[in-house]
C-alpha positions in Angstrom: -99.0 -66.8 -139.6 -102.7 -68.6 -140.6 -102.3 -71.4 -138.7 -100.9 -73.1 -135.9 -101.6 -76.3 -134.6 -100.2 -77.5 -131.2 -99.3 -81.2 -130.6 -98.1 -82.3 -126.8 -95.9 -85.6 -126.6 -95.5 -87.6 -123.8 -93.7 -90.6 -124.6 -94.9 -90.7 -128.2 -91.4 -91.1 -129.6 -92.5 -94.1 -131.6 -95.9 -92.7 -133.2 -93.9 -88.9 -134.3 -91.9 -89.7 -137.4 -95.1 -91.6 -138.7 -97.3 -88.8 -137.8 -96.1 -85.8 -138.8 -94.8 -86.3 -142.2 -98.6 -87.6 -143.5 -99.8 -84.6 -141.2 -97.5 -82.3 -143.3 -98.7 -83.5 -146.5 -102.1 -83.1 -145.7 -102.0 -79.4 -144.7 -100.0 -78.4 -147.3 -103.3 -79.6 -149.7 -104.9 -76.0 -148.2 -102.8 -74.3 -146.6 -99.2 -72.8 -147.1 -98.6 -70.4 -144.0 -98.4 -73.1 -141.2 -96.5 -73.9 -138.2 -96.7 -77.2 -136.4 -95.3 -76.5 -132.7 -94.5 -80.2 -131.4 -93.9 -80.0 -127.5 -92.3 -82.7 -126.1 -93.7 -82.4 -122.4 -91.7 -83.6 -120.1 -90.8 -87.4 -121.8 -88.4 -89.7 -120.4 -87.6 -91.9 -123.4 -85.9 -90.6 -126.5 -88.7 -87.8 -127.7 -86.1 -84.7 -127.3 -83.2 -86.4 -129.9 -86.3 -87.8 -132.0 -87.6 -84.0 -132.1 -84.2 -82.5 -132.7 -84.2 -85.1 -136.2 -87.6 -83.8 -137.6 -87.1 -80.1 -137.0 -84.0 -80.7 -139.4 -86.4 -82.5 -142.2 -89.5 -79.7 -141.6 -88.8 -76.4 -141.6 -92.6 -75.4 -140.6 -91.7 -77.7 -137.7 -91.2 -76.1 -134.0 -90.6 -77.7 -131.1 -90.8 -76.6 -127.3 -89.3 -78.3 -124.3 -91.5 -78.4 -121.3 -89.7 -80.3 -118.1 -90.9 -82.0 -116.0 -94.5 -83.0 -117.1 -96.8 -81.1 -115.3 -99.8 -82.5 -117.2 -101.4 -82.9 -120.5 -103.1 -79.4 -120.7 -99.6 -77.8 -119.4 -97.9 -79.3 -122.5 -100.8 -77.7 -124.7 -100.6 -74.3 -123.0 -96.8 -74.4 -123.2 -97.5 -74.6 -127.3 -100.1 -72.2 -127.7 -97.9 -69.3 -126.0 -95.7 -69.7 -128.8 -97.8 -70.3 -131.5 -98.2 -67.2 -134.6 -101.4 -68.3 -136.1 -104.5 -66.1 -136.4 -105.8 -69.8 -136.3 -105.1 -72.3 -133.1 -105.6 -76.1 -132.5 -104.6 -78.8 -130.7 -104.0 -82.6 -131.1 -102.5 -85.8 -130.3 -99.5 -87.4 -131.2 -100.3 -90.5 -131.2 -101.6 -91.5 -134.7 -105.5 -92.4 -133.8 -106.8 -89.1 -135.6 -106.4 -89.1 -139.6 -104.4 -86.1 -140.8 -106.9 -85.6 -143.5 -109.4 -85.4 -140.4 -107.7 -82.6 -139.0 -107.8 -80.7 -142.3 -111.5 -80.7 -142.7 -112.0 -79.5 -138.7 -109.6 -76.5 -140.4 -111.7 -76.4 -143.6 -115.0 -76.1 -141.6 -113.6 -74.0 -139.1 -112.8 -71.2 -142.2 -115.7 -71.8 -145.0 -118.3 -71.3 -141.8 -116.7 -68.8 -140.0 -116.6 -70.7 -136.9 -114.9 -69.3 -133.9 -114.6 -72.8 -132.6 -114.5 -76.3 -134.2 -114.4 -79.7 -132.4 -114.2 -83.1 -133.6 -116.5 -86.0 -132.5 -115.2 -89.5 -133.1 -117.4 -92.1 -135.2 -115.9 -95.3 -133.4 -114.5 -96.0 -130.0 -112.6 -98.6 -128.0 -115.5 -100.8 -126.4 -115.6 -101.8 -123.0 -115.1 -99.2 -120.0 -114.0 -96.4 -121.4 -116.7 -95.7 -124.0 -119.2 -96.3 -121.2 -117.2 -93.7 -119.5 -117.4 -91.2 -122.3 -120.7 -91.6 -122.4 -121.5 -91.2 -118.9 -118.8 -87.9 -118.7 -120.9 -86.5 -121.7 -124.6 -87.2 -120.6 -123.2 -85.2 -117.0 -121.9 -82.1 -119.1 -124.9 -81.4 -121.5 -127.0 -81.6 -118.3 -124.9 -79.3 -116.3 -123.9 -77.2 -118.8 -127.1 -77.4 -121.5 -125.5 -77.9 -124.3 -126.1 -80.1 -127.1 -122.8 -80.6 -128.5 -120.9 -84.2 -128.7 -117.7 -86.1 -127.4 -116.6 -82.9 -125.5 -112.6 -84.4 -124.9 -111.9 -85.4 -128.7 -108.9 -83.3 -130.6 -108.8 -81.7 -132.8 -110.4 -78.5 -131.6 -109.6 -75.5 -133.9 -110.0 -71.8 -133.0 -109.8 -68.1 -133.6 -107.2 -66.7 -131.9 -109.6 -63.8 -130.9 -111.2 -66.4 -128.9 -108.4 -67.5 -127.6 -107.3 -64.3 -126.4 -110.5 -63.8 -124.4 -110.7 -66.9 -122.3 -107.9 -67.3 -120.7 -107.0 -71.3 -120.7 -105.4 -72.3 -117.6 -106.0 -76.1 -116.9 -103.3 -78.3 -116.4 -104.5 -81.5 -116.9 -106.9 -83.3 -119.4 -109.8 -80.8 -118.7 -108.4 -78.5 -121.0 -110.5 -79.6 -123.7 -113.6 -79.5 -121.7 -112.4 -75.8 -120.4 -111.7 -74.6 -123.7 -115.9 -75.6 -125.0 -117.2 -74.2 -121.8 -115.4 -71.0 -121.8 -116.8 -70.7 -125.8 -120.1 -71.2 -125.1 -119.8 -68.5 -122.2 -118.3 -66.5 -124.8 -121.7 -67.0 -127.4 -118.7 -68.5 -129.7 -119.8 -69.9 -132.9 -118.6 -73.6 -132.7 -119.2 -76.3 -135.2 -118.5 -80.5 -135.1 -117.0 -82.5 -137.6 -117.0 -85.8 -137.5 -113.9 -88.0 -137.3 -112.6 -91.9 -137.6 -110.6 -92.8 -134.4 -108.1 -95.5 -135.3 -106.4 -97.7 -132.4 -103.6 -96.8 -130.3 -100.2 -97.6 -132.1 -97.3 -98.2 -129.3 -98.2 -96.4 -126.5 -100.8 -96.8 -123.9 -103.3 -94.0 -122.3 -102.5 -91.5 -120.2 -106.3 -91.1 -118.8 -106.4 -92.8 -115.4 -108.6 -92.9 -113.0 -107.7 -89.7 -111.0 -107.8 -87.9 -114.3 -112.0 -88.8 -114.7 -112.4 -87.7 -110.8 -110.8 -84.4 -112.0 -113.2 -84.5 -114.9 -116.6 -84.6 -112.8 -114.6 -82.0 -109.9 -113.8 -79.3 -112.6 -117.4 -79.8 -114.3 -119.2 -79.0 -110.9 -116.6 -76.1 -110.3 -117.5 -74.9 -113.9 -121.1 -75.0 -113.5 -120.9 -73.2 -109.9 -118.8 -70.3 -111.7 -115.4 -71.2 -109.4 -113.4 -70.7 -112.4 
């Protein structure tokens, strides 16, 4: 398999069916030996009879079952033990990240040879959380010296031979921040590509408060090697 790309769904039952045929489509443009492995992680609303509809209309569809929900990065890991591809990602289900977006993280990842490709998004919500953001980034590029950008935005793309070397293991939304620091301890070639970040369609946040304490916790235990 070339390529697998891991989407967790908590909840998203009314963002799937309008996801993942455009996302589909898109792929298809450069790519013919794909898997999509959808993991419906531990939802309580109708996501497990809405999955078992779109594996019958995909065949390059895969689902996995994850119950309960043990947290965002648990649904992730619980899709990347299953996936085939010699190249890995991750990203939402929830329709703010343009298929054709994802397809040029994939492009760039393969016509640079990247090891590791990450997205940065051009527009966010206003308010709290993008002052969050930026506060969350300004405290990793200082702890952690590097100068890359938006550290939590899907998709991120990689080899699997990086994959297999850094042993992911976060439950919760830190995953994405584990998965940068772990490739720049790795001397991993990683590349950005910028991406458009629509609004939310149906279904709120998952990022709470307790999730951004975990944040700055897991960055400090990073930095002091207690990983």
């Amino acid at each position: 398999m070339r390529f697998s790309l891991v989407i967790p769904a908590y909840n998203e039952s009314s963002s799937l069916t309008s996801a993942i045929s455009p996302l589909m489509d898109e792929i298809e443009k450069v790519e013919t030996d794909f898997e999509i492995i959808l993991v419906d992680n531990g939802s309580t609303d109708d996501t497990r009879e809405r999955l078992a509809g779109l594996e019958k209309i995909f065949p390059r569809l895969k689902t996995v079952r994850v119950f309960p929900n043990q947290g965002y990065g648990n649904g992730i890991l619980a899709g990347l033990k299953s996936a085939r591809g010699e190249i890995i990602g991750w990203t939402h289900a929830d329709n703010q990240i343009a298929p054709a977006d994802i397809v040029r993280a994939y492009q760039k990842m393969l016509n640079e040879n990247l090891q590791l490709c990450k997205a940065v998004r051009k527009e966010r919500e206003s308010g709290w959380r993008r002052t969050q953001s930026r506060a969350y980034n300004f405290i990793f590029h200082r702890l952690f010296k590097s100068g890359l950008r938006d550290i939590n935005s899907p998709p991120k793309i990689f080899s699997r031979s990086l994959y297999e070397k850094i042993n992911l293991c976060s439950l919760g939304w830190f995953i994405d921040p584990e998965l940068v620091i772990k490739a720049l301890r790795e001397g991993a070639k990683i590349g950005e590509v910028e991406i458009s970040w629509k609004p939310r369609e149906g279904s709120r946040s998952k990022v709470s408060l307790t999730a951004s304490l975990d944040f700055l916790f897991n960055m400090i235990k990073y930095r002091l090697n207690f990983d």
